[in-house]
N, C-alpha and C positions, 0 to 999 in steps of 0.2 A: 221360434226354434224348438224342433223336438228335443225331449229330454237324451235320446239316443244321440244325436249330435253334439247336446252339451258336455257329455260324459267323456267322446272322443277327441273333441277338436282341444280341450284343454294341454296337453303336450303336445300338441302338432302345432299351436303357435309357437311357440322357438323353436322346435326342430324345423319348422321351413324357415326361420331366419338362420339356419345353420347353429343355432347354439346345443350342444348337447347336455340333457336335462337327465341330470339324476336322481334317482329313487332317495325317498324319504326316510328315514327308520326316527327312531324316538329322540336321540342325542339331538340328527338335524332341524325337526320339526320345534322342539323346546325351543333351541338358537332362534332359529324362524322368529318365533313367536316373541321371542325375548328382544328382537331388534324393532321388530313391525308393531308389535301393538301399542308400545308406548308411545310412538309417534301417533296412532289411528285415537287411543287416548287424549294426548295431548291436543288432537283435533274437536274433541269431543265424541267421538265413534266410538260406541261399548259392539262392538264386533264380538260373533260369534267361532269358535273355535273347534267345535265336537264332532263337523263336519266330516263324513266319508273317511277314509281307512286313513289317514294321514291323524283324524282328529281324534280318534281311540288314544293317542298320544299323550291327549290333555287332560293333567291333574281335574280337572271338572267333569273329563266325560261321565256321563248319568250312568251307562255301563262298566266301567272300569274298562281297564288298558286293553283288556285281551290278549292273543297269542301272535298278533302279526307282527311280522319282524320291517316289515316297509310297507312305500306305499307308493304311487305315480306323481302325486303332487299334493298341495296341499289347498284345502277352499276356504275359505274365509266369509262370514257373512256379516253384510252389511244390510241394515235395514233403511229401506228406500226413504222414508216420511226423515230419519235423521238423517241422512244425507245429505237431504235436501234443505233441512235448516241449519245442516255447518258449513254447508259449500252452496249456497245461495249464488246461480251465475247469473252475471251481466249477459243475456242473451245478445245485445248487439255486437258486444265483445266477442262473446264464444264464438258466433256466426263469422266476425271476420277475421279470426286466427283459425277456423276452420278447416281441415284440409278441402272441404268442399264446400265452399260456402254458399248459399242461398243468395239469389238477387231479391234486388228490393220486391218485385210483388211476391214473389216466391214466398219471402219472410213476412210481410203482410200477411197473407194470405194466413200462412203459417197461425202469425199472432192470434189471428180472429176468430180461431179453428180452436174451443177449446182443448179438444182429445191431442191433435196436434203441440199444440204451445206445451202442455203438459208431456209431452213425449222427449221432444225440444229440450227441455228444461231438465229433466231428467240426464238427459245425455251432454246436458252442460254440465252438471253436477260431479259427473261422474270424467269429465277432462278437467275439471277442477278438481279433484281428488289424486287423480293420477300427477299432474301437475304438480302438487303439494307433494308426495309421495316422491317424484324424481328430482326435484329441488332438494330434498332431504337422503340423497343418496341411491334408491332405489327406481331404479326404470322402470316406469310403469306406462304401458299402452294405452290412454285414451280412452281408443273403442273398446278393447277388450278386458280392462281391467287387469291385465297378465303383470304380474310382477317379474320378471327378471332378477331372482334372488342370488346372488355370489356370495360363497365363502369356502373355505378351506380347497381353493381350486377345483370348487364344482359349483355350478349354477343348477336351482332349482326352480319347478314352476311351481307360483303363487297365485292363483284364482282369488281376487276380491267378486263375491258372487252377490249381487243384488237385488236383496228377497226379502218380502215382509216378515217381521220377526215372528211371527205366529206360529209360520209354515218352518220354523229353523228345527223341530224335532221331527221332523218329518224325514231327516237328515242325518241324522243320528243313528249310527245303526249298530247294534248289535255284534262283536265280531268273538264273544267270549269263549258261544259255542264253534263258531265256523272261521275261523282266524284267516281262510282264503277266500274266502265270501269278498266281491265286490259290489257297489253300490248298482255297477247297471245288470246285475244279478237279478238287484227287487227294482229298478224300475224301470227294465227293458224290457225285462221278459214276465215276473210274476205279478208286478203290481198291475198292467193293463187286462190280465186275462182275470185275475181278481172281480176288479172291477167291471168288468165285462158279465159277469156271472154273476154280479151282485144286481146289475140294471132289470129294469123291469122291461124293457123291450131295445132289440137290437135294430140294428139298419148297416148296407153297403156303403162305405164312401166309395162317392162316386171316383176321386180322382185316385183313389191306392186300390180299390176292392177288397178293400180291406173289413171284417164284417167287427162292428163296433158296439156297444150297451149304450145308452142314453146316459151313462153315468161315467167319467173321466176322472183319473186323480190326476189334479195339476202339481207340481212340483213345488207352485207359491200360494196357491188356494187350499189346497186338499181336494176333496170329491165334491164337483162341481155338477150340476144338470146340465147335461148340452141343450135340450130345451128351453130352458128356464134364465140360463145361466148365473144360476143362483148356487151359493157356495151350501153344501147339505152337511158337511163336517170339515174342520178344520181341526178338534181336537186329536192329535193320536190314539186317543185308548177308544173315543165315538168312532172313529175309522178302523181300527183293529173290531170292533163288535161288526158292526156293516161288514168287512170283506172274509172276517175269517168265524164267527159265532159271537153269540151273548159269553161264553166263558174268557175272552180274548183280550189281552191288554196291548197297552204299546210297546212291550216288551217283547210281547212275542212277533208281530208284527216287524220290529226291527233286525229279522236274522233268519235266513233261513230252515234253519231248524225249526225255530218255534212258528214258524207259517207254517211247516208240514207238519209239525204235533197237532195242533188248531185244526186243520186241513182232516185228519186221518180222525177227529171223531165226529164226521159229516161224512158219512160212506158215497155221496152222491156228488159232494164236492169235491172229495179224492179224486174219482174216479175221473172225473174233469180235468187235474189238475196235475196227475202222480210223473205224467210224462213230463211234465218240468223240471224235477229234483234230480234224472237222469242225468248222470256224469256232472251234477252242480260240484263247485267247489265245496268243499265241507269242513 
């Protein structure tokens, strides 16, 4: 799933089940977080919090609170490898409580396939968690990890988002200068052309025609080779040096702002780039 799709479809699951989901500010997000983790705790889940403009919220963010007053929802990060060792599924279980369950060769087949079985398992892990989660009060979606969070006569959306912990600052962003800055800000629109302009040779995809660099940031890797597909950074401040100069940190890299500071003392990368910041939030 493209990152543009993740960013969107996160409130449009309850609003197509008819639930209307309200905006976040700091008061709701604390509650949030005050009800949910010590359960995700008591699982063994050290779930990350700092995530996208809901997580500016959190007494830990590495940036401080900043100026925004809400948010659309809130994400949650769970790293996949513990997941996997607190909710260990019975795969012949998961498969037949399934809403679609696999026939016997199908799941054979399945088994024998390791990339498969590991996929499988994965998404048993994760209706096992949901499971646990809606057994203990809070409805949670299976597929989608969507929390259906209720209190004070409003329901909110909760994203449990399932992402190696390495890539969780990658996530983090910045909101002290640009308090309206959203995340698909930096990675709809500035993080691809970045990285584009950082690759050392481009190509068309053939199915969008869309003109790409040999170099992608993924949202759970960092900057990946499409050739190679071999991860080149995963650190944030080695990523801020690659997309924006050698003077660049992960600070600046998390906020608008400091991507066009970085930006505007490379006259050749500006000039690249300057049509971006037009009419951005700020």
């Amino acid at each position: 799933m493209r990152i543009k799709e993740i960013i969107s479809e996160a409130g449009r699951r309850l609003a197509a089940a008819g639930v209307e989901v309200s905006r976040v500010n700091r008061e709701d997000f604390l509650h949030i977080k005050g009800k949910l983790n010590p359960l995700l705790q008591k699982a063994g889940i050290k779930a990350g919090w700092t995530s996208g403009g809901a997580g500016s919220f959190d007494p830990e963010h590495e940036y401080g609170g900043g100026g925004r007053e809400d948010s659309g929802d809130v994400d949650i990060m769970i790293d996949p490898q513990e997941l996997l060792y607190r909710f260990a599924p019975d795969l012949e279980e998961y498969n037949r409580r399934s809403n679609k369950p696999l026939g016997a060769k199908a799941f054979a087949n399945m088994m024998a396939d390791e990339g498969k079985k590991q996929a499988f398992t994965l998404k048993g892990a994760k209706w096992m968690l949901a499971q646990y989660l809606s057994d203990n009060g809070f409805e949670t979606d299976p597929g989608t990890l969507t929390v259906n969070f209720s209190g004070s006569g409003k329901n909110y959306s909760v994203d449990l988002i399932v992402r190696p912990r390495a890539a969780w600052p990658l996530h983090t962003h910045d909101f002290t200068r640009d308090p309206g800055m959203r995340g698909g800000d930096l990675w709809v629109n500035i993080y691809p052309t970045l990285v584009k302009i950082a690759s050392r040779t481009t190509f068309t995809d053939p199915k969008t025609g869309e003109e790409k660099g040999n170099l992608q940031f993924s949202p759970d890797r960092g900057i990946v080779d499409r050739d190679t597909d071999e991860v080149v950074a995963i650190n944030k401040d080695d990523i801020a040096k690659i997309l924006l100069g050698p003077s660049a940190s992960a600070r600046d890299l998390a906020s608008m702002s400091g991507i066009r500071d970085q930006l505007k003392k490379d006259p050749a990368k500006w000039a690249k780039t300057k049509q971006l910041f037009q009419g951005a939030a700020q």
